[in-house]
MARTORKE-912582 format. One line per 10 residues: number of its first residue (from 1); their letters; for each residue z, y, x of N, C-alpha, C. Coordinates in steps of 0.05 Angstrom, whole numbers, plus 5000, padded with zeros to 4 digits. Example, Ala and Ser with C-alpha at 12.3 -4.5 7.8 and 13.67 -1.06 7.14 Angstrom:
% MARTORKE-912582
1) AS) 5156/4886/5264/5156/4910/5246/5156/4934/5264; 5142/4955/5257/5143/4979/5273/5157/5001/5258;
% end
This chain:
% MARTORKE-912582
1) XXXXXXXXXX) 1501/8467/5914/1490/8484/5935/1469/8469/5950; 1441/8483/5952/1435/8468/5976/1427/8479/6004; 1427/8450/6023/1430/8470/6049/1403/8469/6058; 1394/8492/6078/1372/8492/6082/1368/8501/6110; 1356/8503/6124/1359/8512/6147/1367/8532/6157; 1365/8551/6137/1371/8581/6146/1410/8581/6143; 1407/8573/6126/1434/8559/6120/1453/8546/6138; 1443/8535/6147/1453/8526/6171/1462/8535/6191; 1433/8551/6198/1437/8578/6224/1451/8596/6219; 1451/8610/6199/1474/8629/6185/1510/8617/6196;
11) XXXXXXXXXX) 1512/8592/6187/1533/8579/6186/1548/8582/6214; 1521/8565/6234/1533/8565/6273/1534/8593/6279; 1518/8610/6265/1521/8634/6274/1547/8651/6280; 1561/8647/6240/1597/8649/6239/1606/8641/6250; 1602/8609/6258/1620/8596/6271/1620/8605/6307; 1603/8612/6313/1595/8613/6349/1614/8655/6344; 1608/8666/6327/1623/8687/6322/1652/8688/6326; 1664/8670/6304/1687/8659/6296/1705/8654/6329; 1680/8638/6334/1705/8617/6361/1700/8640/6376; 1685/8652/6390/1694/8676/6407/1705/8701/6401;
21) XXXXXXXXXX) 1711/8706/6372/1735/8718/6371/1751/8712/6375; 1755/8685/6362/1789/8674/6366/1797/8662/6391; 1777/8662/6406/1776/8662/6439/1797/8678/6450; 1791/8709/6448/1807/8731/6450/1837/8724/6453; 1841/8707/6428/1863/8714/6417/1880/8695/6433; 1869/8665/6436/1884/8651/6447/1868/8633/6458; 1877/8621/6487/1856/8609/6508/1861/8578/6500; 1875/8570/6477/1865/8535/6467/1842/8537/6468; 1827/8522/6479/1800/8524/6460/1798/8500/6437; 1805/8480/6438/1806/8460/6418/1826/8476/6394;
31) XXXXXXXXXX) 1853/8490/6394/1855/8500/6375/1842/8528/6361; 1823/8539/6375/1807/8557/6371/1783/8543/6353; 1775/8520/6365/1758/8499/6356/1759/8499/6326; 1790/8485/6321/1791/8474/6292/1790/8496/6276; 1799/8525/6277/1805/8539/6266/1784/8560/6259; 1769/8558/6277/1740/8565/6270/1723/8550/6258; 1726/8526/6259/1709/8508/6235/1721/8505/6211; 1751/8508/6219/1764/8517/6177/1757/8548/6162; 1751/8561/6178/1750/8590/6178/1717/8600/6165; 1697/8584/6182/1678/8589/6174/1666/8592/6159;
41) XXXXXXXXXX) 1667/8565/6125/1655/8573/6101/1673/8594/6092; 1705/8603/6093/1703/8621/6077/1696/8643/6094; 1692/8650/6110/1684/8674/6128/1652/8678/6121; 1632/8656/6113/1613/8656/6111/1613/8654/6078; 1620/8648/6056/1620/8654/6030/1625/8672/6014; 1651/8683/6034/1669/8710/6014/1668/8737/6031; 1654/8728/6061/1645/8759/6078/1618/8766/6081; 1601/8743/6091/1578/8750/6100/1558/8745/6085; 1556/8725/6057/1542/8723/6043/1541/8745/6028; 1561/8756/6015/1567/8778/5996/1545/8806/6014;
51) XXXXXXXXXX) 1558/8807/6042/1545/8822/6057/1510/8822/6053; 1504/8797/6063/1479/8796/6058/1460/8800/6033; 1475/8796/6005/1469/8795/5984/1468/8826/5977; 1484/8843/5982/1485/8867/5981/1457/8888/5996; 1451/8874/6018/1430/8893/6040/1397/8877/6028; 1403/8856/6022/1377/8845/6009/1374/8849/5986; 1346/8851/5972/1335/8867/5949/1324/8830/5927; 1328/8816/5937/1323/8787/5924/1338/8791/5894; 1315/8789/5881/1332/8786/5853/1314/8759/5837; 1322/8750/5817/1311/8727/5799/1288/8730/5785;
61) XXXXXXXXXX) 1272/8714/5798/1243/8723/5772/1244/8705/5747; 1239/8708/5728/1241/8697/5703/1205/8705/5689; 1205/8682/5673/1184/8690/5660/1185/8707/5632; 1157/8717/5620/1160/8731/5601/1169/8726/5577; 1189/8745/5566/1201/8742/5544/1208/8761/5518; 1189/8772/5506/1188/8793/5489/1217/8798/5477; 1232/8783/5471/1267/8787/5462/1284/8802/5484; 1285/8790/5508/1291/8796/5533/1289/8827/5536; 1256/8825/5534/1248/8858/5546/1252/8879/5519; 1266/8868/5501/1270/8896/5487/1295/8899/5484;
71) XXXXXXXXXX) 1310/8878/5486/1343/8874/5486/1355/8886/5511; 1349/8877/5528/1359/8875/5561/1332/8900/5577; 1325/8922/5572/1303/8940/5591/1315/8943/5615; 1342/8933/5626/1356/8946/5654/1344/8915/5674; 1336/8894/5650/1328/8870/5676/1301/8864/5669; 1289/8885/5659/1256/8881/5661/1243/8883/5684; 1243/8884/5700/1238/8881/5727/1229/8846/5741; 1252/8835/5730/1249/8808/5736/1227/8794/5718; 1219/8791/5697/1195/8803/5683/1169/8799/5699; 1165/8830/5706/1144/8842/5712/1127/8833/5728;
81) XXXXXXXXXX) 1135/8815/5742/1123/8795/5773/1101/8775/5759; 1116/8751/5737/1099/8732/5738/1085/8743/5708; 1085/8764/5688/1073/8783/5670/1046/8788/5683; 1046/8805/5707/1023/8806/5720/1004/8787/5733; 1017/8767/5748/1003/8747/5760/0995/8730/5738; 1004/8724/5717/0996/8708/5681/0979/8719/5680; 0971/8747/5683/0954/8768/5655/0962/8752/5637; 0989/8762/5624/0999/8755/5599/0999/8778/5582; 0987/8802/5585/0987/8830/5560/0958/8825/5568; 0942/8828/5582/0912/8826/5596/0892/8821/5566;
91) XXXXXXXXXX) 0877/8844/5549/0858/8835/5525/0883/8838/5500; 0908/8841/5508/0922/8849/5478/0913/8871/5477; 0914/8880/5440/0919/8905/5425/0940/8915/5439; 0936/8939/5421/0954/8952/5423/0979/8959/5402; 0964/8938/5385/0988/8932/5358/1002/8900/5365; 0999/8894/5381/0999/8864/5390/1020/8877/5421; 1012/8886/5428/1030/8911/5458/1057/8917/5446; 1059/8938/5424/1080/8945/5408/1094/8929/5392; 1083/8905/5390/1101/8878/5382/1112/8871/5400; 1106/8858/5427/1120/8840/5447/1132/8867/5465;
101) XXXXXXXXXX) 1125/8891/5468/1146/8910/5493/1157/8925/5468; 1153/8941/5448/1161/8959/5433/1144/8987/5436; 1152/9007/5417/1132/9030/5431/1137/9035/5465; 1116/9050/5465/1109/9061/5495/1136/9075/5500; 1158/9080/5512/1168/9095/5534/1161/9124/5528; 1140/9126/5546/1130/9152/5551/1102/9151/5549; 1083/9170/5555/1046/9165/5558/1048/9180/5579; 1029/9174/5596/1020/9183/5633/1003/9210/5616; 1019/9225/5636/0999/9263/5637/0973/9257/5644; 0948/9271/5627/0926/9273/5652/0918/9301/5648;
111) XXXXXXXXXX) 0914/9307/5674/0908/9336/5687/0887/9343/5673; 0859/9331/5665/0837/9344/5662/0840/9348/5631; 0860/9335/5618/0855/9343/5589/0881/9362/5585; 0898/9355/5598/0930/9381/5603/0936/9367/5578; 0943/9334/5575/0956/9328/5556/0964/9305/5558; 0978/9292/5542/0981/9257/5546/0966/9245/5542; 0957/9220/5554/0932/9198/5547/0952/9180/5533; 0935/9177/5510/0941/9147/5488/0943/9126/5504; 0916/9123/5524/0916/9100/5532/0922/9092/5551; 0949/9110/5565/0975/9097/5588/0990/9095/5577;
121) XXXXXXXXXX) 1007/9071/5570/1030/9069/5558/1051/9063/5586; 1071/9079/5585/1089/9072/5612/1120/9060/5602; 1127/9041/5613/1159/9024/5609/1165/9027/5636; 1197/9037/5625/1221/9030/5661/1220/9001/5655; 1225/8982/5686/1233/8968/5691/1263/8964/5688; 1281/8978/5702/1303/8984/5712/1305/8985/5742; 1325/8986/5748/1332/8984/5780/1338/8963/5795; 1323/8953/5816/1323/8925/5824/1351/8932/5836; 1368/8912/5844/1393/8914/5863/1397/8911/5883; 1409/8928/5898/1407/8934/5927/1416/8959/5939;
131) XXXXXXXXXX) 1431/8953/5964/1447/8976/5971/1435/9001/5977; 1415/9001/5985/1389/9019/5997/1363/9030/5985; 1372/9028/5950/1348/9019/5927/1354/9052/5919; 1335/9068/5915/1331/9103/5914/1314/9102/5891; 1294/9076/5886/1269/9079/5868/1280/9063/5844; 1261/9073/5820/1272/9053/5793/1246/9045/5800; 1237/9021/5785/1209/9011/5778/1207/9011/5744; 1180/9016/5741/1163/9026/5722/1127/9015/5718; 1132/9013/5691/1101/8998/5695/1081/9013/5678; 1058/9024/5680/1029/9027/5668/1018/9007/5666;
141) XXXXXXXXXX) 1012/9006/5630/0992/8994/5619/0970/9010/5613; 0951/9005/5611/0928/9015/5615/0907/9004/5591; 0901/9014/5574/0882/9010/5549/0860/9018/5553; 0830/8996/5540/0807/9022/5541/0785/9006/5512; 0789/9011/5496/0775/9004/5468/0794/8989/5460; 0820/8996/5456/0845/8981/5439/0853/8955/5457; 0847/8956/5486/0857/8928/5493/0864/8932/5516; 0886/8915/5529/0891/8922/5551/0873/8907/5576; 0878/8935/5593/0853/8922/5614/0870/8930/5637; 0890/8935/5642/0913/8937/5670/0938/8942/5669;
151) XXXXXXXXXX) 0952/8929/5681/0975/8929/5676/0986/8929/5714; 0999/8961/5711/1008/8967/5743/1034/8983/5744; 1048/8963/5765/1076/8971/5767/1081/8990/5794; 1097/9002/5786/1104/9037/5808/1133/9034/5806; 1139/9056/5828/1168/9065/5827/1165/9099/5831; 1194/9099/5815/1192/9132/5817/1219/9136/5831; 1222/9165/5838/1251/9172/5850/1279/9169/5828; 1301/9156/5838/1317/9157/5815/1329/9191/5815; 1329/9204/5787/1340/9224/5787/1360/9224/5758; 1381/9242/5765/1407/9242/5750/1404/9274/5729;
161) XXXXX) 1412/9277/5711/1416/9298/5694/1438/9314/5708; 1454/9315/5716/1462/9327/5731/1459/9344/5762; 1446/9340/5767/1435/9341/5799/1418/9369/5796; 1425/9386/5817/1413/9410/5819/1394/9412/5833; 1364/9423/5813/1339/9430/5841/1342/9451/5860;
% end
């Protein structure tokens, strides 16, 4: 583990919590003392970390991995961060595209032709994790003379087959 400052403050935080609850309970304060400094990592490991881990959207970035993203599409997401900042698809084909992601997903509608464009290829990410997470993420690649020239990540609404309009 390492400790860091925030880490820290988190910690006196439990603990300044801790002892004035157990204040309440009983006016030792030295045995209120010890019992709040035994109390605190697990009050702070197995309650409030979990807590925190749950309301925060922090997930693992990893770099790109063509095996990964066709095996695993629910943690493509983690992916998608340093993919873009690389321009690591940036001047591939599009036979060279369909090697490292697989086919396209889907192709982006366009209005003026009332059809699909060849040259949006769209992949789900998946769903980042988080208690408060409504959006999947999703990425457009963007082709224009067989090569890629953008690569842009979106979120859409999550929707269920079930669910009535």
């Amino acid at each position: 583990m390492i400790i860091t400052p925030l880490l820290i403050i988190f910690l006196i935080v439990v603990f300044v919590l801790l002892f004035l609850f157990l204040k309440t309970v009983d006016n030792r304060k030295w045995l209120t003392a010890i019992i709040s400094l035994v109390l605190t990592p697990f009050v702070f490991f197995f309650m409030f970390y979990p807590f925190l881990n749950i309301i925060s959207n922090y997930h693992h970035q990893k770099y790109f991995n063509s095996e990964a993203w066709i095996e695993k599409p629910a943690l493509r997401y983690e992916m998608i961060d340093n993919t873009i900042e690389t321009d690591t698809l940036i001047g591939s084909s599009k036979e060279k595209i369909t090697t490292l992601l697989g086919e396209a997903e889907w192709l982006t509608w366009d209005d003026e032709k009332k059809a699909h464009d060849s040259d949006k290829w769209n992949y789900g990410l998946g769903i980042e994790p988080g208690a408060f997470n409504d959006q999947k993420d999703c990425v457009e690649i963007t082709f224009k003379d067989d090569k890629v020239v953008a690569v842009k990540p979106y979120q859409e609404e999550i929707t269920f087959e079930n669910e009535k309009e």
